[in-house]
C-alpha positions as semicolon CSV with decimal commas, in nm:
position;residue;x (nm);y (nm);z (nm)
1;X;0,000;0,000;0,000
2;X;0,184;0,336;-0,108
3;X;0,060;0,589;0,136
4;X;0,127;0,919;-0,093
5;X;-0,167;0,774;-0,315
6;X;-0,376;0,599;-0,052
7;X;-0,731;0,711;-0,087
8;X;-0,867;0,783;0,297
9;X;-1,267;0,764;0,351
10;X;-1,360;1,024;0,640
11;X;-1,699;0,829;0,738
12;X;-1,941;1,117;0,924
13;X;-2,267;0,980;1,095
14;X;-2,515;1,231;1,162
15;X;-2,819;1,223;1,332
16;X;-3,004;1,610;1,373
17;X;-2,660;1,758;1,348
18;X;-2,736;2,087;1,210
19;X;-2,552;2,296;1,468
20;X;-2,249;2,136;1,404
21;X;-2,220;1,986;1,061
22;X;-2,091;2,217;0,871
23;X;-1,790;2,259;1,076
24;X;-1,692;1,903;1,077
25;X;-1,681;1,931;0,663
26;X;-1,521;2,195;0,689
27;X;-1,271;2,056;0,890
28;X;-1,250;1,740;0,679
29;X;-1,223;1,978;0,340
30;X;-0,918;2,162;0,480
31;X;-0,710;1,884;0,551
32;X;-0,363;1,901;0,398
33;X;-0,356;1,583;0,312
34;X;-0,602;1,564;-0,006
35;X;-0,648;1,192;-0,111
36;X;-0,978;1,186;0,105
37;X;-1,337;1,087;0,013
38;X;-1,610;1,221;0,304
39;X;-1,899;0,959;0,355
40;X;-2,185;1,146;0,505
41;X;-2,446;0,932;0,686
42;X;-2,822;1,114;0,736
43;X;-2,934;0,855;1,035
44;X;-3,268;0,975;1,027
45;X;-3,238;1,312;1,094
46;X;-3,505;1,526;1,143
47;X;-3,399;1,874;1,100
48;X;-3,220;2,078;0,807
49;X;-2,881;1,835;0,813
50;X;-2,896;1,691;0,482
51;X;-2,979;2,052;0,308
52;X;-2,621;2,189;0,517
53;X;-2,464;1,858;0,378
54;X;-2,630;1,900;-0,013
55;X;-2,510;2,265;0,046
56;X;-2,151;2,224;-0,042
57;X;-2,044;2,178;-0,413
58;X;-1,777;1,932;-0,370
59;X;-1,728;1,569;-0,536
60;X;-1,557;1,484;-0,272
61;X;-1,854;1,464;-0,039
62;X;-2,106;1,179;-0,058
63;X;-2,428;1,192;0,089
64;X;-2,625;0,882;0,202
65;X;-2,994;0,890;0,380
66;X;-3,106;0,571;0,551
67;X;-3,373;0,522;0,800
68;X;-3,315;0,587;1,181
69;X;-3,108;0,288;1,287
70;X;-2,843;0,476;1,528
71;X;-2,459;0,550;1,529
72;X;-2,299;0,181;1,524
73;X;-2,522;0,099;1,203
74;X;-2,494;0,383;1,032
75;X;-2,128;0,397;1,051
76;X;-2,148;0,058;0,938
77;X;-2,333;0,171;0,636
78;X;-2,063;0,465;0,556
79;X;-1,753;0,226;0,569
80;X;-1,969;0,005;0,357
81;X;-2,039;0,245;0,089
82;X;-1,660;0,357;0,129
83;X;-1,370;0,313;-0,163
84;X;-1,062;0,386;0,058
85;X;-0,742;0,190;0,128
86;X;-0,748;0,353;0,485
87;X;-1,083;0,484;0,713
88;X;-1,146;0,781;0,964
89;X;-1,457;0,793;1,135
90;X;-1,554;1,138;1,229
91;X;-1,849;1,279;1,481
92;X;-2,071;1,501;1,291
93;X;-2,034;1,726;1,621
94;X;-1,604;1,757;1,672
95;X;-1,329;1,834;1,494
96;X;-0,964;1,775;1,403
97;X;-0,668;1,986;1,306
98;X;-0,595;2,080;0,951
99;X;-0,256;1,761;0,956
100;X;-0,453;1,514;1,097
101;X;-0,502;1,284;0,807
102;X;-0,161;1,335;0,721
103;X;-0,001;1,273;1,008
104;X;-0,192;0,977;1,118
105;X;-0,098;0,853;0,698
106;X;0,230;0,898;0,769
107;X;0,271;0,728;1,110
108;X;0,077;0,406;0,906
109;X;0,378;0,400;0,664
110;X;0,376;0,139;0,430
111;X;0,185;-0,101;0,658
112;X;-0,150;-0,186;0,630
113;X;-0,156;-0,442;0,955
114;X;-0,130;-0,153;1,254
115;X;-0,379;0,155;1,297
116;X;-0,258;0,502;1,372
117;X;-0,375;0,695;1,729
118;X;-0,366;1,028;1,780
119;X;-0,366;1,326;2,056
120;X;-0,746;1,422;2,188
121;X;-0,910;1,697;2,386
122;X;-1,266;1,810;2,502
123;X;-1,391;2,122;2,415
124;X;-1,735;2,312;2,527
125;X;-1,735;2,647;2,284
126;X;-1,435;2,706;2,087
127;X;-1,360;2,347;1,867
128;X;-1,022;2,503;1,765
129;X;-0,904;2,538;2,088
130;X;-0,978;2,205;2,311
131;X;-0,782;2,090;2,634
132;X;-0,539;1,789;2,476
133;X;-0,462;1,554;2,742
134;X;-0,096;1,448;2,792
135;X;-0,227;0,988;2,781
136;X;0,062;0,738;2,846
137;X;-0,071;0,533;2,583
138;X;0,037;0,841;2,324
139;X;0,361;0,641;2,161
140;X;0,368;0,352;1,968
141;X;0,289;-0,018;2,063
142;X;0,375;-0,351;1,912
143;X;0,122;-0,565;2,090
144;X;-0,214;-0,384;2,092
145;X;-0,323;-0,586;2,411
146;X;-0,073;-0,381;2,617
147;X;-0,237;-0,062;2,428
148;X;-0,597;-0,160;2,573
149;X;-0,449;-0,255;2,917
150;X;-0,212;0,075;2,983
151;X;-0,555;0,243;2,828
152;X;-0,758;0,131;3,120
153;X;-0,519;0,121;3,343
154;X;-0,276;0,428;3,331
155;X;-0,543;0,670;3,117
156;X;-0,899;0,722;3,142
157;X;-0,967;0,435;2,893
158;X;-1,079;0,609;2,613
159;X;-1,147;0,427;2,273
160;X;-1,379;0,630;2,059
161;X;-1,396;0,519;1,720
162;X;-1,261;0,843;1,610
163;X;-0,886;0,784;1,729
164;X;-0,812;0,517;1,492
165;X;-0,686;0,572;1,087
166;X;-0,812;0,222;0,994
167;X;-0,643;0,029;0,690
168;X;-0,947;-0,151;0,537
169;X;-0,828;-0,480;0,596
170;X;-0,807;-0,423;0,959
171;X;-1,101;-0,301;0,936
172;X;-1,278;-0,613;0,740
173;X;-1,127;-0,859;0,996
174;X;-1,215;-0,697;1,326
175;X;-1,648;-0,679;1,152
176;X;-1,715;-0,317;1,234
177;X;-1,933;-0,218;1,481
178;X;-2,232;-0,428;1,643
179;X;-2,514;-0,253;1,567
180;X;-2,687;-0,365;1,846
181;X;-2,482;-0,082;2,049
182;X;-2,562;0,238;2,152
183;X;-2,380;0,421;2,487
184;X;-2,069;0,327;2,470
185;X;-2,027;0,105;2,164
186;X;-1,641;0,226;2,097
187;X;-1,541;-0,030;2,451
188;X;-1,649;-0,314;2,231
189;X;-1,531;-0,202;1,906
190;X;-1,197;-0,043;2,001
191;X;-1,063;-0,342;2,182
192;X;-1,183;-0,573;1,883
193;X;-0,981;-0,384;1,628
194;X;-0,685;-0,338;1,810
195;X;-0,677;-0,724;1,888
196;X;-0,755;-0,791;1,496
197;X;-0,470;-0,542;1,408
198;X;-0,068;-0,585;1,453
199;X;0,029;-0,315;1,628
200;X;-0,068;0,078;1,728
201;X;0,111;0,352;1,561
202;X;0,101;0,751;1,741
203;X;0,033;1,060;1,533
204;X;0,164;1,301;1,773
205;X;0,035;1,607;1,537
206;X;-0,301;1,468;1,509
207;X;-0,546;1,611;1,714
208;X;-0,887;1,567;1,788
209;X;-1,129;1,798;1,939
210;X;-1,450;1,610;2,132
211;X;-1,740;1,800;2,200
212;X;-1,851;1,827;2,571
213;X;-2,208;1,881;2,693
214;X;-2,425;1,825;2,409
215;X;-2,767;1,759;2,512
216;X;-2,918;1,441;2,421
217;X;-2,597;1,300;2,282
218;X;-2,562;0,930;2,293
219;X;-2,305;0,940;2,572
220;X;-2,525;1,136;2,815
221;X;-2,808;0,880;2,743
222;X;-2,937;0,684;3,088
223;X;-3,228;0,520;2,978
224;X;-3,286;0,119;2,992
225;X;-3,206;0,028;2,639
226;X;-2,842;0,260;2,689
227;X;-2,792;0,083;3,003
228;X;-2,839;-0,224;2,878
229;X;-2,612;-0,133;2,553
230;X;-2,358;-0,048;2,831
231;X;-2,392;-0,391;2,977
232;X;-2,384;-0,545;2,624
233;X;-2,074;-0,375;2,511
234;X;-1,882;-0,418;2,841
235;X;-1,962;-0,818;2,842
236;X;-1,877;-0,839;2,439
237;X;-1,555;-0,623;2,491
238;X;-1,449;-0,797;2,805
239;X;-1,460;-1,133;2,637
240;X;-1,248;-1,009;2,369
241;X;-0,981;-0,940;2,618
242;X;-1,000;-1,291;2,870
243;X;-1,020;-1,485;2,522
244;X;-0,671;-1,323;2,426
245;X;-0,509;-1,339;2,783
246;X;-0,715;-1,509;3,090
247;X;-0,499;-1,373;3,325
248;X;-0,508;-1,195;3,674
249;X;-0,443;-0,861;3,514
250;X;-0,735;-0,865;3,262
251;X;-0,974;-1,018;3,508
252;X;-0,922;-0,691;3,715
253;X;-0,931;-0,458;3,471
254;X;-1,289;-0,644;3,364
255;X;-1,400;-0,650;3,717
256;X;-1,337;-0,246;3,775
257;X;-1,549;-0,215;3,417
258;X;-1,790;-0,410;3,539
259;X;-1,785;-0,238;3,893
260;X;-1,801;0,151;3,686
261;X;-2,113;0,036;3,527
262;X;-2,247;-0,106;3,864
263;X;-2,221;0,182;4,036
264;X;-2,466;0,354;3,722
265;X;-2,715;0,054;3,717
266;X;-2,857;0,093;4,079
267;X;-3,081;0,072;4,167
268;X;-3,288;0,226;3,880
269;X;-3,201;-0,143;3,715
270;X;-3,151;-0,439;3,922
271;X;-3,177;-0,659;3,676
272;X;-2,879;-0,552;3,516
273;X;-2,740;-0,461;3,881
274;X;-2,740;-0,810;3,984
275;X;-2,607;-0,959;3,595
276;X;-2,310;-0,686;3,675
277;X;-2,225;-0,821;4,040
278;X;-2,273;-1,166;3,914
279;X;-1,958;-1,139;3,653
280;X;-1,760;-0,933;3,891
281;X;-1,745;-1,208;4,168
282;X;-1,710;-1,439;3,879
283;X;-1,376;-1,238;3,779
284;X;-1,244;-1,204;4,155
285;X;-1,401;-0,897;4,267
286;X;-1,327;-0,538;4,256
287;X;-1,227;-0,320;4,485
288;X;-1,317;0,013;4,322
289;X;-1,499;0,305;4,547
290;X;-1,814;0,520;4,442
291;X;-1,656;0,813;4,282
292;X;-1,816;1,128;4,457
293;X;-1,785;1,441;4,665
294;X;-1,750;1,521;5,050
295;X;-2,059;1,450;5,147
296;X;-2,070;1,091;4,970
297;X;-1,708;1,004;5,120
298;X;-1,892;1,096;5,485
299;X;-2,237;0,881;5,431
300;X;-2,044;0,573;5,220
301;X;-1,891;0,427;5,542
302;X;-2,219;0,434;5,697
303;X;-2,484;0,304;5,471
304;X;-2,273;0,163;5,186
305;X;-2,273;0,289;4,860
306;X;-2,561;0,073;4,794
307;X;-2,754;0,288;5,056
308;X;-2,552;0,655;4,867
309;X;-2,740;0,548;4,495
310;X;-3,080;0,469;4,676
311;X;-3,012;0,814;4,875
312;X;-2,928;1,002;4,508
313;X;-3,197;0,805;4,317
314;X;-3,446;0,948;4,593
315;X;-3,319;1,323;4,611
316;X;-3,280;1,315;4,190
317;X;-3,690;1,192;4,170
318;X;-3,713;1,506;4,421
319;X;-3,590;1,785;4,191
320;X;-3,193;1,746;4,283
321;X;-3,180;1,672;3,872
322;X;-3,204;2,048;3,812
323;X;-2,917;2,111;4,073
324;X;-2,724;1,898;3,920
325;X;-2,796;2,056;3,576
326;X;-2,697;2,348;3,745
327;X;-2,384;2,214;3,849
328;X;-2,282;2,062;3,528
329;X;-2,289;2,354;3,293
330;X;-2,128;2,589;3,617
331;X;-1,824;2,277;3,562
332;X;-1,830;2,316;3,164
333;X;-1,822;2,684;3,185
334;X;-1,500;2,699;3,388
335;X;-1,367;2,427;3,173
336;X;-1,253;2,651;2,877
C-alpha cells in the first residue's frame, strides 16, 4: 500500500446535526492531506442536516440517507459504501486539526496491519481550541493488548472510534461495529480492532477535538435500552480481552469495568445490577470506590454505597436533577 496515493474515507454519521455539521466538513475539506473521500451518513435526521450537507459543491462529499437505525449501524453503512485503502470515522459534532489525516498517513507508513492513534481533547465552545490531554498510551505499541491494558489502566480508557486511521483490511477482519450498540459502543469495538490489528502507531500532530455537553448526545443517554447497551458492550468487549489473555491482570481490569457500570445501574435497574455483580465475583471482585464528593465520602462508610445510589436516586426523583444541571454547565463553563 503506497501511502502518498492511498485514498482515505472520512466516514461522518449524523443524526439532527445541524448545529455542528458544517464545521466538521469543513474541517474534513481543509485537511492538507487531499487523497480523502467524506462519507456522510443522514441517520434519520429530522432537522435541516442533509440541506447543510447537499449545500456544499464538492465531489468529494457523498451523501447517504437511511432510516433511523443509530450511530454503530450507520457507521457501518458509511464504511460500507466507502472506496478507501485507509478509514477515519468522524463525529458530525467535533473536529480535528488541519494535519490530521496526514499525520496519522504517515505514522501508518507502508503497513496496512497496525492503525494510527492520535492526541485528543474536550472542548465546550471554541472546537479550535480544546484541552489535549498528555495519555501514556500516546507512543507507539507492538502488541495492541498492552495498548488496551495501559488504556484502562494508566489513562482514562478512552477508545472512541474516532482515534483510529483504519487500513481496510483491519477493518474487514475486526467486523465493524455491532449494531446492536448504543452508549458506549467504541469499549467493544476499540478493543476488537486493536486485537484484529498488529500493532498501534502515534500521530503526535493529530489532534482531535471532542465536543462536551451536548444535550441528548448518545453518551449522556441513561435510559434502559443505553444501560443495557452499556452492559452489552462491556460483556462483548471484556470477552475479547480474557479470550486473548485469561490472566489476573485482565480479570481486574474487567472487574473495575464491570464495577463503573455497577455503580450507574442501581438501583434504577436491578436486573442488570445483579447480571453486573454476578460477573464481577465471577472475575475475583473489585475493589473500586463510588466516585463522589465530601458529602458521599462521609455517608459511604455508613450506609454503603448501595444505601448513597438509593439516597441520590431518591433526592434526583425530588428535583436534585435540576441542581445537578446546574452544576454541570457551572463545571463546563469553567472548563474553557
Amino acid at each position: 500500500m503506497s501511502t502518498s496515493r492511498s485514498l482515505v474515507s472520512i466516514v461522518i454519521p449524523a443524526y439532527n446535526a445541524a448545529d455542528f455539521i458544517g464545521n466538521a466538513l469543513d474541517a474534513a475539506l481543509g485537511q492538507t492531506y487531499d487523497a480523502i473521500e467524506i462519507i456522510t451518513v443522514d441517520d434519520g435526521c429530522t432537522d435541516n442536516t442533509a440541506q447543510i450537507i447537499q449545500s456544499y459543491d464538492d465531489n468529494r462529499i457523498r451523501y447517504i440517507r437511511q432510516e433511523n437505525q443509530g450511530q454503530s449501524a450507520a457507521i457501518n453503512r458509511g464504511v460500507q459504501e466507502s472506496s478507501g485503502d485507509l478509514i477515519k470515522l468522524f463525529d458530525a459534532d467535533d473536529w480535528i486539526n488541519r494535519e490530521h489525516i496526514e499525520t496519522q498517513v504517515a505514522s501508518i507508513g507502508e503497513r496496512n496491519d497496525v492503525v494510527s492513534s492520535c492526541r485528543w481533547g474536550y472542548f465546550v465552545e471554541d472546537f479550535t481550541k480544546p484541552v489535549v490531554f498528555d495519555e501514556y498510551t500516546n507512543r507507539d505499541y507492538d502488541d495492541p493488548l498492552e495498548w488496551l491494558i495501559d488504556s484502562l489502566q494508566k489513562d482514562e480508557g478512552m477508545m472512541g472510534g474516532w482515534k483510529w486511521l483504519i487500513p481496510r483490511s483491519v477493518w474487514d477482519k475486526a467486523g465493524g461495529y455491532d449494531p446492536r450498540l448504543g452508549l458506549n459502543n467504541d469499549f467493544h469495538f476499540s478493543i476488537q480492532l486493536l486485537l484484529s490489528s498488529g500493532g498501534v502507531r502515534f500521530a503526535n500532530d493529530a489532534v482531535y477535538s471532542y465536543r462536551k455537553g451536548v444535550s441528548g448526545a448518545v453518551s449522556g443517554s441513561g435510559d434502559r435500552k443505553a444501560m443495557e447497551s452499556a452492559l452489552l458492550t462491556t460483556q462483548l468487549g471484556s470477552q475479547l480481552l480474557l479470550d486473548r489473555e485469561d490472566s489476573t491482570r485482565i480479570r481486574s481490569i474487567c472487574a473495575d469495568r464491570y464495577q463503573q457500570w455497577l455503580f450507574c445501574f442501581y438501583p434504577e435497574f436491578p436486573d442488570l445490577a445483579r447480571r453486573a455483580e454476578a460477573k464481577i465475583q465471577e472475575l475475583g471482585g473489585s475493589s473500586l470506590k463510588l466516585p463522589g464528593g465530601r458529602l458521599l465520602q462521609l455517608l459511604r462508610p455508613i450506609i454503603g454505597w448501595k444505601g448513597v445510589r438509593r439516597l441520590q436516586s431518591l433526592v434526583r426523583r425530588c428535583g436534585w436533577r435540576k441542581v445537578l444541571a446546574h452544576k454541570s454547565r457551572r463545571r463546563l463553563s469553567e472548563f474553557q
